[in-house]
mmCIF file as gemmi writes it, N, C-alpha and C atoms, coordinates in Angstrom:
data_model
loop_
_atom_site.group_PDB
_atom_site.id
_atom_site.type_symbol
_atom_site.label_atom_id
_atom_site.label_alt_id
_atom_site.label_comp_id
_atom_site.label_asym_id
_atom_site.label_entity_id
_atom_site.label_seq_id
_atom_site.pdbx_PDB_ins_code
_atom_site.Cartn_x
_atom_site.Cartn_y
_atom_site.Cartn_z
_atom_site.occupancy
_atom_site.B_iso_or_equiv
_atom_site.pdbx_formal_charge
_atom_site.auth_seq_id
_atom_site.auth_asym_id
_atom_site.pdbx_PDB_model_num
ATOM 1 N N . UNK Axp A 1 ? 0.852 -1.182 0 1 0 ? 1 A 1
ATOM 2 C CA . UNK Axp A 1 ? 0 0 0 1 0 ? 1 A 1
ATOM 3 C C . UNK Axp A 1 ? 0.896 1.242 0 1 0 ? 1 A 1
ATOM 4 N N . UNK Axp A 2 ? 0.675 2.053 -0.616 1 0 ? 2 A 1
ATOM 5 C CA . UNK Axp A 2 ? 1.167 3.459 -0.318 1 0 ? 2 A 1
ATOM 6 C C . UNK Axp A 2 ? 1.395 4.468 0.345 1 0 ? 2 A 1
ATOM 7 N N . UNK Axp A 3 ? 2.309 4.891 0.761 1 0 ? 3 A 1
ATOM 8 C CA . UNK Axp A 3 ? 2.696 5.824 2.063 1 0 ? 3 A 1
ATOM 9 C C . UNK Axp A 3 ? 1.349 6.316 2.407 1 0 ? 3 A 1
ATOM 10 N N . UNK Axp A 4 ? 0.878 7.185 1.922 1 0 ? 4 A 1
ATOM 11 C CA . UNK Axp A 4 ? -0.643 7.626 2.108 1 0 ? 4 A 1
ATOM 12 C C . UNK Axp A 4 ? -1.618 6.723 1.933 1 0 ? 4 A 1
ATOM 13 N N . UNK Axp A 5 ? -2.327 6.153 3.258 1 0 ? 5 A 1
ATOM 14 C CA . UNK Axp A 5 ? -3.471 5.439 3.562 1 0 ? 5 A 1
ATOM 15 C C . UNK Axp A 5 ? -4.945 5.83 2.765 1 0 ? 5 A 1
ATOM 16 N N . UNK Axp A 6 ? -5.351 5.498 1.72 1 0 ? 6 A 1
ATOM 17 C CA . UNK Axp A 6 ? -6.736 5.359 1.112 1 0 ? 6 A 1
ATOM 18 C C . UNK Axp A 6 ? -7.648 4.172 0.816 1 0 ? 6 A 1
ATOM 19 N N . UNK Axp A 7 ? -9.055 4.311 0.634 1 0 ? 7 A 1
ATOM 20 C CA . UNK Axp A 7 ? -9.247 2.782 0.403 1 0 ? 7 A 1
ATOM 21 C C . UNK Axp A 7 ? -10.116 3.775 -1.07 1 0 ? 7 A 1
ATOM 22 N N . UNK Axp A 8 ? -9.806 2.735 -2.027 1 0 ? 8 A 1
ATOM 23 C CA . UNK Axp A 8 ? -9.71 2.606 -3.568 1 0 ? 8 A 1
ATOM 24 C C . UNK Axp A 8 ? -11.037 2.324 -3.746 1 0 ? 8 A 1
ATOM 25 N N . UNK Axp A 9 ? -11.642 3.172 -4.637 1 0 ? 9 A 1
ATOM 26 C CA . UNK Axp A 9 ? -12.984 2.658 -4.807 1 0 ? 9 A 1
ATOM 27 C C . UNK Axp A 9 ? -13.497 1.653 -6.11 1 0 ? 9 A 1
ATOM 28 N N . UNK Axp A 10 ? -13.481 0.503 -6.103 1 0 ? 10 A 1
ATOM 29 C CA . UNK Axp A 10 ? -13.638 -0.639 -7.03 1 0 ? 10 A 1
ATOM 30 C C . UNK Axp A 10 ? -15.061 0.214 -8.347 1 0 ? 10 A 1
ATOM 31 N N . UNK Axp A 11 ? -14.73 -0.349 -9.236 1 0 ? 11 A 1
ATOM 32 C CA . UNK Axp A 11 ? -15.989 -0.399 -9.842 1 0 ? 11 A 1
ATOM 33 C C . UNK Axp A 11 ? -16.686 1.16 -9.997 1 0 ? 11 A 1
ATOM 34 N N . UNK Axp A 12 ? -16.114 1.911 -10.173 1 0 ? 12 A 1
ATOM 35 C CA . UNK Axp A 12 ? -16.622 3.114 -10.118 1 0 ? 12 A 1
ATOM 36 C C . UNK Axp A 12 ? -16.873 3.771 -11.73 1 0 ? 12 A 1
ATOM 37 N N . UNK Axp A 13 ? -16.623 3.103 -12.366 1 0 ? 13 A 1
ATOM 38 C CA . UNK Axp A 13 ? -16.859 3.433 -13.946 1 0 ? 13 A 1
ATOM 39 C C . UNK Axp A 13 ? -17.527 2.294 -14.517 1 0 ? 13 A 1
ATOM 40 N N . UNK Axp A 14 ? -18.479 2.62 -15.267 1 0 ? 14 A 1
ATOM 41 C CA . UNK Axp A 14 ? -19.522 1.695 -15.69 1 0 ? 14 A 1
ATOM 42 C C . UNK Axp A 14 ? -18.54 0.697 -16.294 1 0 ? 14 A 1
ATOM 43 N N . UNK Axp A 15 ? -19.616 -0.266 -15.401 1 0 ? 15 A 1
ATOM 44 C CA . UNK Axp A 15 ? -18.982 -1.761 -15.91 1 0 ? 15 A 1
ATOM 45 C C . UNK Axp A 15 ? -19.804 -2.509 -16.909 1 0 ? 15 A 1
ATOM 46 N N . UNK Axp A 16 ? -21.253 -1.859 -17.387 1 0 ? 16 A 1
ATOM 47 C CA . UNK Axp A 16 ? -22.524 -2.38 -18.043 1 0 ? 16 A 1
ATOM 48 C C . UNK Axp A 16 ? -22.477 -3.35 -17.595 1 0 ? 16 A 1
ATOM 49 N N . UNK Axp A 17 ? -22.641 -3.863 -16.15 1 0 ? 17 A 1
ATOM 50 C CA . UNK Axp A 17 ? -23.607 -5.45 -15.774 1 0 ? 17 A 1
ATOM 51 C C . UNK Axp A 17 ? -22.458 -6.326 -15.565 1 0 ? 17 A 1
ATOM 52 N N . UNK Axp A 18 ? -21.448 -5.814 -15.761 1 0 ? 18 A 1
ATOM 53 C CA . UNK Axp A 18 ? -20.273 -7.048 -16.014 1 0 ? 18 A 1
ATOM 54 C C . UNK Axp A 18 ? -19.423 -7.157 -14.2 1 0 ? 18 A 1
ATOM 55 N N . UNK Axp A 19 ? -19.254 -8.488 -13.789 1 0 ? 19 A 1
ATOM 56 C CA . UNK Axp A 19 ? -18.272 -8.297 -12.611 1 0 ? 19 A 1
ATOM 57 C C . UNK Axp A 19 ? -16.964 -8.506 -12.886 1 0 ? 19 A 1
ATOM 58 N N . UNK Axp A 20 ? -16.206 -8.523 -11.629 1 0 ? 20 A 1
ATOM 59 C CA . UNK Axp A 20 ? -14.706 -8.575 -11.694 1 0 ? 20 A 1
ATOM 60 C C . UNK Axp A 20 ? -14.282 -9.375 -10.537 1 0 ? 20 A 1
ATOM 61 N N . UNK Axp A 21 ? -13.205 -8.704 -10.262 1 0 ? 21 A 1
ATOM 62 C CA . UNK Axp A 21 ? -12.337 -9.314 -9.177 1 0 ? 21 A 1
ATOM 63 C C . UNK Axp A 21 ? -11.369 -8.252 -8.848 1 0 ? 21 A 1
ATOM 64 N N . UNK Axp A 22 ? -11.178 -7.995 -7.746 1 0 ? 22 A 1
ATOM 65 C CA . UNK Axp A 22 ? -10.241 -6.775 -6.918 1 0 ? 22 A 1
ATOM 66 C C . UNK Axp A 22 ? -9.247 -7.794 -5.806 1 0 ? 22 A 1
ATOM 67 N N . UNK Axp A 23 ? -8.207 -7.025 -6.358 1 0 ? 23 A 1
ATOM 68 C CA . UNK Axp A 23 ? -7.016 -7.903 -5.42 1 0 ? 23 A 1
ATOM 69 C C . UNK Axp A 23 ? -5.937 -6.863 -4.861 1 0 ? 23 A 1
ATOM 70 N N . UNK Axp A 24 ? -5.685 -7.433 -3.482 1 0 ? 24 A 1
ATOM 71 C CA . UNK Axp A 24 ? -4.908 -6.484 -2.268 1 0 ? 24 A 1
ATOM 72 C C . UNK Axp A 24 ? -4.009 -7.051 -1.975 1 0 ? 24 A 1
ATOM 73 N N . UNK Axp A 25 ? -2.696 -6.611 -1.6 1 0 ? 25 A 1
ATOM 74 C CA . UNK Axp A 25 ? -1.462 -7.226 -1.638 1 0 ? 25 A 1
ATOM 75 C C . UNK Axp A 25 ? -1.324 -7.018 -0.267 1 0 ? 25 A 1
ATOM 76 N N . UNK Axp A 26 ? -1.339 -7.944 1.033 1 0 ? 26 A 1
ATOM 77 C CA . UNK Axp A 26 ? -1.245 -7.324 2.265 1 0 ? 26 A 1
ATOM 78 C C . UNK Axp A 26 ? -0.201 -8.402 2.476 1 0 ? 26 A 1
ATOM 79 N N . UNK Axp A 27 ? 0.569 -8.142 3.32 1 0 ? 27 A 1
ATOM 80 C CA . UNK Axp A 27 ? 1.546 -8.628 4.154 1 0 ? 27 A 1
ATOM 81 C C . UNK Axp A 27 ? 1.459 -8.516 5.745 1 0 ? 27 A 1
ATOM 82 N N . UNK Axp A 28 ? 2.644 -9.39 6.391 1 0 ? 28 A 1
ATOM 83 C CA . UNK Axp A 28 ? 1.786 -9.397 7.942 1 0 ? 28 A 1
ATOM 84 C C . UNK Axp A 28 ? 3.284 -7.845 8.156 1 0 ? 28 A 1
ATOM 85 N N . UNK Axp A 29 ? 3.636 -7.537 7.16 1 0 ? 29 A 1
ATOM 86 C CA . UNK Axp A 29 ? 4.492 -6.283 8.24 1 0 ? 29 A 1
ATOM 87 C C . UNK Axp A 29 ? 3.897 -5.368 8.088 1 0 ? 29 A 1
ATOM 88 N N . UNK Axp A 30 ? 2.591 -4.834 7.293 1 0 ? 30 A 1
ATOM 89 C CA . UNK Axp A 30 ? 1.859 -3.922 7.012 1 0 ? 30 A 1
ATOM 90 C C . UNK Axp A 30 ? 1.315 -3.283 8.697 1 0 ? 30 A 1
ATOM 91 N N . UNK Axp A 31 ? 1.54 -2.315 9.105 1 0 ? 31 A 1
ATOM 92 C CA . UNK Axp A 31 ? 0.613 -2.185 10.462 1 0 ? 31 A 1
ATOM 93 C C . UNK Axp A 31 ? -0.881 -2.978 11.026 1 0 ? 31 A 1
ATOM 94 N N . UNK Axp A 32 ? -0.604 -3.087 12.561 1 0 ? 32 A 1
ATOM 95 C CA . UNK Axp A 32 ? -1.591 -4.165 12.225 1 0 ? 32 A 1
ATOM 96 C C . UNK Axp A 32 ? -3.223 -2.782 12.241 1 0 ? 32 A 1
ATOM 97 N N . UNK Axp A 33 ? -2.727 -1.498 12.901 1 0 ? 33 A 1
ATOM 98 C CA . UNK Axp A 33 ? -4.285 -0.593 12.575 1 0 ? 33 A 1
ATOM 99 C C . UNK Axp A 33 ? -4.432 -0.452 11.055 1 0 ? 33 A 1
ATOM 100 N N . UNK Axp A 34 ? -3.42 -1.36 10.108 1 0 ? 34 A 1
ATOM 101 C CA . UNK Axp A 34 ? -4.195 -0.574 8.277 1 0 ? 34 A 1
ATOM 102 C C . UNK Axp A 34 ? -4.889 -2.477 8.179 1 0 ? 34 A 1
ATOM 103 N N . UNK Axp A 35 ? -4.349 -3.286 8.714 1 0 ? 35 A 1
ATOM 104 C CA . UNK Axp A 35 ? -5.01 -4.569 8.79 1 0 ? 35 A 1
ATOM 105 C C . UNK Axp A 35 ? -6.047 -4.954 9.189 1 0 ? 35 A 1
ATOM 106 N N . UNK Axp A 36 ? -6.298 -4.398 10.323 1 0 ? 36 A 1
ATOM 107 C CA . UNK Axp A 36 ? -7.829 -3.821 10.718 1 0 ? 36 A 1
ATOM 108 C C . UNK Axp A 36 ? -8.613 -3.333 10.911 1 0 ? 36 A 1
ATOM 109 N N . UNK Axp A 37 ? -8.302 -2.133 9.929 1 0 ? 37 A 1
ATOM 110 C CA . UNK Axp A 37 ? -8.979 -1.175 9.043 1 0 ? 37 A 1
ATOM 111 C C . UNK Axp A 37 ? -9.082 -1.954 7.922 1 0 ? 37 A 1
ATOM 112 N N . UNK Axp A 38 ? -8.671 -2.825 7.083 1 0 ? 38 A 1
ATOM 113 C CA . UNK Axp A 38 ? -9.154 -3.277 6.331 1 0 ? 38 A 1
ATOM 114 C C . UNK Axp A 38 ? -9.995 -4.538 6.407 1 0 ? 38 A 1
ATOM 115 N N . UNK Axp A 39 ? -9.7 -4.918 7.426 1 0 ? 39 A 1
ATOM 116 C CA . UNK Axp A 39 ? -10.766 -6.068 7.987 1 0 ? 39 A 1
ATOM 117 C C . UNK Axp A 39 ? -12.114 -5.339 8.229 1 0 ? 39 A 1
ATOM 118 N N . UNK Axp A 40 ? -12.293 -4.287 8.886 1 0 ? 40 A 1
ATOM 119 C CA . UNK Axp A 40 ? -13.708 -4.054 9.504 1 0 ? 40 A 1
ATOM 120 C C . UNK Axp A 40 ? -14.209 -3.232 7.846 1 0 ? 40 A 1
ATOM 121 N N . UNK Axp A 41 ? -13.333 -2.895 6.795 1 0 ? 41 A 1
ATOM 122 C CA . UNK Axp A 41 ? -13.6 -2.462 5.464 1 0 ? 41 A 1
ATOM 123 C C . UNK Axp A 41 ? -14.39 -4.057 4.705 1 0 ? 41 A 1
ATOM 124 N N . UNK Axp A 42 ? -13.572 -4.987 4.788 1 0 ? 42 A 1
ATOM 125 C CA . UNK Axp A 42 ? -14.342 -6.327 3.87 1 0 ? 42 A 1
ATOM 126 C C . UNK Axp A 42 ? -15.774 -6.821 4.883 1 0 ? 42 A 1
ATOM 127 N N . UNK Axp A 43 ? -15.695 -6.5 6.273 1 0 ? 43 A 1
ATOM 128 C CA . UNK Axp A 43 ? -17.154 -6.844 7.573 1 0 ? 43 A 1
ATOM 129 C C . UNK Axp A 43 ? -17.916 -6.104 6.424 1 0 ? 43 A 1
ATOM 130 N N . UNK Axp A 44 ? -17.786 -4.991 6.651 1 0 ? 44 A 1
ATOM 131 C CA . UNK Axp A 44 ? -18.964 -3.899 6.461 1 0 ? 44 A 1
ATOM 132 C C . UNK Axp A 44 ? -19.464 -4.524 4.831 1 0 ? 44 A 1
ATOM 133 N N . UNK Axp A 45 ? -18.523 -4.634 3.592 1 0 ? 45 A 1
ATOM 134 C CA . UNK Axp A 45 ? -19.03 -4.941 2.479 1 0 ? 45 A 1
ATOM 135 C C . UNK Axp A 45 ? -19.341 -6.099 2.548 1 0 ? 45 A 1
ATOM 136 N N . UNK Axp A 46 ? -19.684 -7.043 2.971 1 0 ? 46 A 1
ATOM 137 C CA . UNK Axp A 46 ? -19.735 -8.627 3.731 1 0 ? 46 A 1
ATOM 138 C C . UNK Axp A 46 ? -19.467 -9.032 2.362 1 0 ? 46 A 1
ATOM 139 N N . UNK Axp A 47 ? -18.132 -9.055 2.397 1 0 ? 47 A 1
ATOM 140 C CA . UNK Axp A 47 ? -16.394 -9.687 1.639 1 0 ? 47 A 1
ATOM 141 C C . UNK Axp A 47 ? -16.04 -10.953 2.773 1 0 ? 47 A 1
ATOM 142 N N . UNK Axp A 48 ? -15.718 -11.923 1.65 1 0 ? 48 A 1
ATOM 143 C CA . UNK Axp A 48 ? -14.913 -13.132 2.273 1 0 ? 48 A 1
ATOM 144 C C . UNK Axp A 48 ? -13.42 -12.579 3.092 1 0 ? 48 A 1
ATOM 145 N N . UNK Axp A 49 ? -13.359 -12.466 4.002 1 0 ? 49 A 1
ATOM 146 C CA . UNK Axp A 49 ? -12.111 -12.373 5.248 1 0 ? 49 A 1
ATOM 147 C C . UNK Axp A 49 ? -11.192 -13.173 4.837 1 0 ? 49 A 1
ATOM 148 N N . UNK Axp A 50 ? -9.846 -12.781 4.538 1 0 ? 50 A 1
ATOM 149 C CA . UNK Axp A 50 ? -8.66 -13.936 4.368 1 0 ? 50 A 1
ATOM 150 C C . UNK Axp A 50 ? -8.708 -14.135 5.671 1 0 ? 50 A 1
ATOM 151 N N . UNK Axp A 51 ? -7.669 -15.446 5.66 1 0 ? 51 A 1
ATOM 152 C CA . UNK Axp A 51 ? -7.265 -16.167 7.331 1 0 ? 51 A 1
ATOM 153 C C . UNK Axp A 51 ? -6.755 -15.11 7.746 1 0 ? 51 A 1
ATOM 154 N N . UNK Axp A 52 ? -5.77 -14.879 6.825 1 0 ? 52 A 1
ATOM 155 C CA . UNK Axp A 52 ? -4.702 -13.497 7.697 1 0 ? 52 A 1
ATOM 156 C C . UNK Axp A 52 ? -5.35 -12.623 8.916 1 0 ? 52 A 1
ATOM 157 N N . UNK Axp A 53 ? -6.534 -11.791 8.386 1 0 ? 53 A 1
ATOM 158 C CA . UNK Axp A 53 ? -7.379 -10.913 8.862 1 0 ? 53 A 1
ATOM 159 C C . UNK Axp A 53 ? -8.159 -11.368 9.991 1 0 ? 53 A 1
ATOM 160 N N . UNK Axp A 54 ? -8.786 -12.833 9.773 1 0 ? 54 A 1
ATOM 161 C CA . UNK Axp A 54 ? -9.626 -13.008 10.882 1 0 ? 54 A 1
ATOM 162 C C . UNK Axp A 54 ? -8.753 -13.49 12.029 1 0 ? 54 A 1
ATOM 163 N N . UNK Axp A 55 ? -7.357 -14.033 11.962 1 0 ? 55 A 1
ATOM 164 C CA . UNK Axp A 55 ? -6.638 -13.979 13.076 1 0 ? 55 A 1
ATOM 165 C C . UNK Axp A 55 ? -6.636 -13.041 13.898 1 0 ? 55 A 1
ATOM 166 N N . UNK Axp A 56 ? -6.602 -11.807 13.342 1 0 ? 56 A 1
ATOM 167 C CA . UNK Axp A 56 ? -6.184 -10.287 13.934 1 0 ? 56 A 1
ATOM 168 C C . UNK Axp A 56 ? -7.297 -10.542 14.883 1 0 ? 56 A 1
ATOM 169 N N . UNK Axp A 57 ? -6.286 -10.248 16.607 1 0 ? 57 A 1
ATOM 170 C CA . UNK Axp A 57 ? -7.488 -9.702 17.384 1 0 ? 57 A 1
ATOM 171 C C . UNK Axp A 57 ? -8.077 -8.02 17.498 1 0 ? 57 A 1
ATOM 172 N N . UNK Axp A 58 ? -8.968 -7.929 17.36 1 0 ? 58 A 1
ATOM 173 C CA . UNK Axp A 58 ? -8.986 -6.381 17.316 1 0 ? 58 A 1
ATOM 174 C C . UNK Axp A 58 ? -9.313 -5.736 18.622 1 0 ? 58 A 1
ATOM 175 N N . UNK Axp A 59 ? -8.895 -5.15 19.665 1 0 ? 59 A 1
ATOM 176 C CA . UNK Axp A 59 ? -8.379 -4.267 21.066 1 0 ? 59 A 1
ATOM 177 C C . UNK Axp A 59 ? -9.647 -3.97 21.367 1 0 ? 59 A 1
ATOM 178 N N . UNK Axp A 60 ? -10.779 -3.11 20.458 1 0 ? 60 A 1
ATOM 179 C CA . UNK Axp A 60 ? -11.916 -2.672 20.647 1 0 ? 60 A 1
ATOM 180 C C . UNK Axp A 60 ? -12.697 -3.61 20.68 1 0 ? 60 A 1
ATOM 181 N N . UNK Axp A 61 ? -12.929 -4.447 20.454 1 0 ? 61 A 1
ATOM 182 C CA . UNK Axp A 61 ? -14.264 -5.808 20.372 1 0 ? 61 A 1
ATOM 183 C C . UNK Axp A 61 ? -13.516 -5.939 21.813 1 0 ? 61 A 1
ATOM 184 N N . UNK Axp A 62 ? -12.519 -6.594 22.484 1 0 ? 62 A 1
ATOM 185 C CA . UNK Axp A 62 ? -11.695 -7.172 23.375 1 0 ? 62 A 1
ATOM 186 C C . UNK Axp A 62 ? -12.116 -6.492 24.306 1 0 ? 62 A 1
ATOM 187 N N . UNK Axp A 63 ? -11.578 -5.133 24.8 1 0 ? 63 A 1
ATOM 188 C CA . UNK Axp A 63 ? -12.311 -4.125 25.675 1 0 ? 63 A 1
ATOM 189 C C . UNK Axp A 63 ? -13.817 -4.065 25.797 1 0 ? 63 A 1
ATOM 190 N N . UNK Axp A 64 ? -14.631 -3.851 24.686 1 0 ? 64 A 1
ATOM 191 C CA . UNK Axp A 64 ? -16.27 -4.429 24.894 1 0 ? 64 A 1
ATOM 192 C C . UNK Axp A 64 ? -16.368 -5.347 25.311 1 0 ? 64 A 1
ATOM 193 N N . UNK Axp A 65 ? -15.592 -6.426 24.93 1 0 ? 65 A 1
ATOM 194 C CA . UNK Axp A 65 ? -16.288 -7.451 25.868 1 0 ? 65 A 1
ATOM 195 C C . UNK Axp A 65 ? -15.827 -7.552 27.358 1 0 ? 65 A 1
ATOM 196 N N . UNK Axp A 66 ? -14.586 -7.168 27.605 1 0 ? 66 A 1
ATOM 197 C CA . UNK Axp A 66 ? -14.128 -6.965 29.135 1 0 ? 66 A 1
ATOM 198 C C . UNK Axp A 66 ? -15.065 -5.868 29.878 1 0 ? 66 A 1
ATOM 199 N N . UNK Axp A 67 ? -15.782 -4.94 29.235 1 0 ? 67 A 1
ATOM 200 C CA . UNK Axp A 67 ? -16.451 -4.278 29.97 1 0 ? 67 A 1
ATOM 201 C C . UNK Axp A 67 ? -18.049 -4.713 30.15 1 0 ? 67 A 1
ATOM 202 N N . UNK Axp A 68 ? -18.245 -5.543 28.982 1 0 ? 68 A 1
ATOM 203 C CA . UNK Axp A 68 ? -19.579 -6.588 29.523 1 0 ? 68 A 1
ATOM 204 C C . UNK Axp A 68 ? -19.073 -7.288 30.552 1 0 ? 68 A 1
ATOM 205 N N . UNK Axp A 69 ? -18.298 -8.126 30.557 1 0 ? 69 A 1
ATOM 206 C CA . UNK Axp A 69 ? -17.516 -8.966 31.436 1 0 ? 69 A 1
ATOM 207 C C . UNK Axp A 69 ? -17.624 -9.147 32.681 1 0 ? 69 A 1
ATOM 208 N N . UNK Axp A 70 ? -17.051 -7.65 32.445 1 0 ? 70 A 1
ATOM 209 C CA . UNK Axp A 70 ? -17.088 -7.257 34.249 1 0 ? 70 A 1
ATOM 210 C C . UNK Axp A 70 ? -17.984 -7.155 35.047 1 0 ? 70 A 1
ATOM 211 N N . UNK Axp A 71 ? -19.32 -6.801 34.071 1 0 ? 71 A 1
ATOM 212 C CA . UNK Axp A 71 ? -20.988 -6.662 34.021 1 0 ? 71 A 1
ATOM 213 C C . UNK Axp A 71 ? -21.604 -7.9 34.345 1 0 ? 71 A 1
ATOM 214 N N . UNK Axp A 72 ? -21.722 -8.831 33.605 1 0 ? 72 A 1
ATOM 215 C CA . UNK Axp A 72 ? -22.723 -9.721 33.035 1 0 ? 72 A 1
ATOM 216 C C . UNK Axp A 72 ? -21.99 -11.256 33.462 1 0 ? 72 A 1
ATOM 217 N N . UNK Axp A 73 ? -20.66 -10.793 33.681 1 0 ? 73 A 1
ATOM 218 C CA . UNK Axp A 73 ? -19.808 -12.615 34.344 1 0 ? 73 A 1
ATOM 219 C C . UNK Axp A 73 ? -18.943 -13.022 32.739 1 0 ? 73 A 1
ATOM 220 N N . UNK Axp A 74 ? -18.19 -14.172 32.96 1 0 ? 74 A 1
ATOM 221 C CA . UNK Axp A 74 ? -17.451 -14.601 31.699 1 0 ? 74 A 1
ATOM 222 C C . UNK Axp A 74 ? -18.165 -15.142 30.944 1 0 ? 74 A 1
ATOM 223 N N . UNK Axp A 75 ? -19.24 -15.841 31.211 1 0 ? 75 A 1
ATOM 224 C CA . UNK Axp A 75 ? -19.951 -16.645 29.66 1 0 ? 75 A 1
ATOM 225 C C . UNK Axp A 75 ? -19.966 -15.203 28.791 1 0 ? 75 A 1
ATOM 226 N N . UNK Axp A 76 ? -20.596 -13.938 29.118 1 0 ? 76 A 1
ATOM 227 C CA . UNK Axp A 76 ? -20.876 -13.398 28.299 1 0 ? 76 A 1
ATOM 228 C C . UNK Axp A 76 ? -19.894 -12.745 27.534 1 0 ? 76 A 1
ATOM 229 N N . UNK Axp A 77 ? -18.376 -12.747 28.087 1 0 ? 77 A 1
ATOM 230 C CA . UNK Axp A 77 ? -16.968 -12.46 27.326 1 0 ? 77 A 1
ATOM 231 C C . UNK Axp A 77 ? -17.09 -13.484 26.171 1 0 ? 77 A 1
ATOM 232 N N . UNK Axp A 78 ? -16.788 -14.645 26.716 1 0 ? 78 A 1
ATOM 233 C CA . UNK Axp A 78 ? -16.821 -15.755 26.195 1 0 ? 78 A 1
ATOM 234 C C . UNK Axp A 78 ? -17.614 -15.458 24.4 1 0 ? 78 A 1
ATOM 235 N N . UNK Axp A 79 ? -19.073 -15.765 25.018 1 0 ? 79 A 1
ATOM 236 C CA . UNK Axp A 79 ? -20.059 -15.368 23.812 1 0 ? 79 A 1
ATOM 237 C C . UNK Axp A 79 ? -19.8 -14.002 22.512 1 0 ? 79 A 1
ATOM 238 N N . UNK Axp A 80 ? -19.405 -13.071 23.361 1 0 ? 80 A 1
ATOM 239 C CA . UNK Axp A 80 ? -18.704 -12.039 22.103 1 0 ? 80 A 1
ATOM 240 C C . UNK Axp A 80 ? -17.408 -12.457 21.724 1 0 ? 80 A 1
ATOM 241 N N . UNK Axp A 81 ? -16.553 -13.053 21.983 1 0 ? 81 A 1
ATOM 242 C CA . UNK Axp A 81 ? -15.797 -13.55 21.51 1 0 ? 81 A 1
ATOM 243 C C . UNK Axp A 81 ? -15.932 -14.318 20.244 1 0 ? 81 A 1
ATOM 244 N N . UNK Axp A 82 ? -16.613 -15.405 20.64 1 0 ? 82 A 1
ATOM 245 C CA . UNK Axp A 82 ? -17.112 -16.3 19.037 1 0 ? 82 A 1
ATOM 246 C C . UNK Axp A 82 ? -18.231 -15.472 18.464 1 0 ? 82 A 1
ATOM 247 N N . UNK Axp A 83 ? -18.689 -14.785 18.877 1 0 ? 83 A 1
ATOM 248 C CA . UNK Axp A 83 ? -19.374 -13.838 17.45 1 0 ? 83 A 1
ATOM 249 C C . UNK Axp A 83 ? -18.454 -13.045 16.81 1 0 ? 83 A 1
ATOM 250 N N . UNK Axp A 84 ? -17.189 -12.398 17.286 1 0 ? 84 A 1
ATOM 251 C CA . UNK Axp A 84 ? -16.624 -11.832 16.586 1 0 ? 84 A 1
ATOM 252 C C . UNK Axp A 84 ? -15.646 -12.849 15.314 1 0 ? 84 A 1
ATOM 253 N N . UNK Axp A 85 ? -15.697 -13.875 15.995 1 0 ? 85 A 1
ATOM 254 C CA . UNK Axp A 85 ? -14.797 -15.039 15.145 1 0 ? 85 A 1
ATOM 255 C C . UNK Axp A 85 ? -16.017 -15.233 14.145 1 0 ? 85 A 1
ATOM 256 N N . UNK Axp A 86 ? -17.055 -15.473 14.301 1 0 ? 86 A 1
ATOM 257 C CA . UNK Axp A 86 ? -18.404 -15.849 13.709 1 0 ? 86 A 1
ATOM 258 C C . UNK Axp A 86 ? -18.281 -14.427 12.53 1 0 ? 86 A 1
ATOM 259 N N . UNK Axp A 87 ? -18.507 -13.286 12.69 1 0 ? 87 A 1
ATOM 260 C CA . UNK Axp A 87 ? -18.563 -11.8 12.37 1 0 ? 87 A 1
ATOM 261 C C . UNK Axp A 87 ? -17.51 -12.138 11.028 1 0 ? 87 A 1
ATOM 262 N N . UNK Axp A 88 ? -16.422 -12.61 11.276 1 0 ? 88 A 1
ATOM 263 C CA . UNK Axp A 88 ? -15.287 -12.263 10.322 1 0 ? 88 A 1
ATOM 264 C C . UNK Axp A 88 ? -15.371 -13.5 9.462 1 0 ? 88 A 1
ATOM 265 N N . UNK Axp A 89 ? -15.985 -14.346 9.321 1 0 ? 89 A 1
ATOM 266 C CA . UNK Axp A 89 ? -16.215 -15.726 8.498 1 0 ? 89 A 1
ATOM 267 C C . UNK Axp A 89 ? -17.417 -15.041 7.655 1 0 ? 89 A 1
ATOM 268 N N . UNK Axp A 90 ? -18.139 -13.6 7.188 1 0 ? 90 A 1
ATOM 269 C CA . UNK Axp A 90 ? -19.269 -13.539 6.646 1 0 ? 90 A 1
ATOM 270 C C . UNK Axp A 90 ? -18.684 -13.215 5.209 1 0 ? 90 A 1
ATOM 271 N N . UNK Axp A 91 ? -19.583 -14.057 4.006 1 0 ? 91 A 1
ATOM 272 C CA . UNK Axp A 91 ? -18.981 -13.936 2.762 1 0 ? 91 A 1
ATOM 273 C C . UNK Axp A 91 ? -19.606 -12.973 2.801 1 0 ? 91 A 1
């Protein structure tokens, strides 16, 4: 990716009906905040997650759930936990 952080907008010139394929060159030395910025970028377009990505733990889900946690007891850590694993498996 390029010194300057953007996300590229696919498909923005008529394609008349036709699809494609868009491909990202990530590596694990890339920072891991442009890694998961691009992870919660493929969530939101519900894009197939490489492995790479759904490994990433992300700090903010982690903290939500420690602050349910602390609330509600560990099953309910527990439970956001595998939804977020669940979350990142959405084609």
């Amino acid at each position: 990716m390029p010194a300057d952080i953007y996300v590229h907008r696919i498909g923005r010139t008529d394609r008349r009906g036709k699809t494609g394929v868009a491909t990202t060159f990530i590596n694990k030395n890339q920072s891991e905040t442009t890694l998961l910025d691009l992870k919660h970028l493929l969530q939101e377009a519900k894009q197939r997650i490489p492995p790479v990505l759904v490994e990433l733990n992300d700090p903010t889900m982690e903290e939500e759930a420690e602050t349910i946690a602390n609330a509600s007891g560990v099953k309910m850590w527990q439970y956001l936990i595998l939804e977020k694993t669940t979350l990142a498996l959405v084609d």
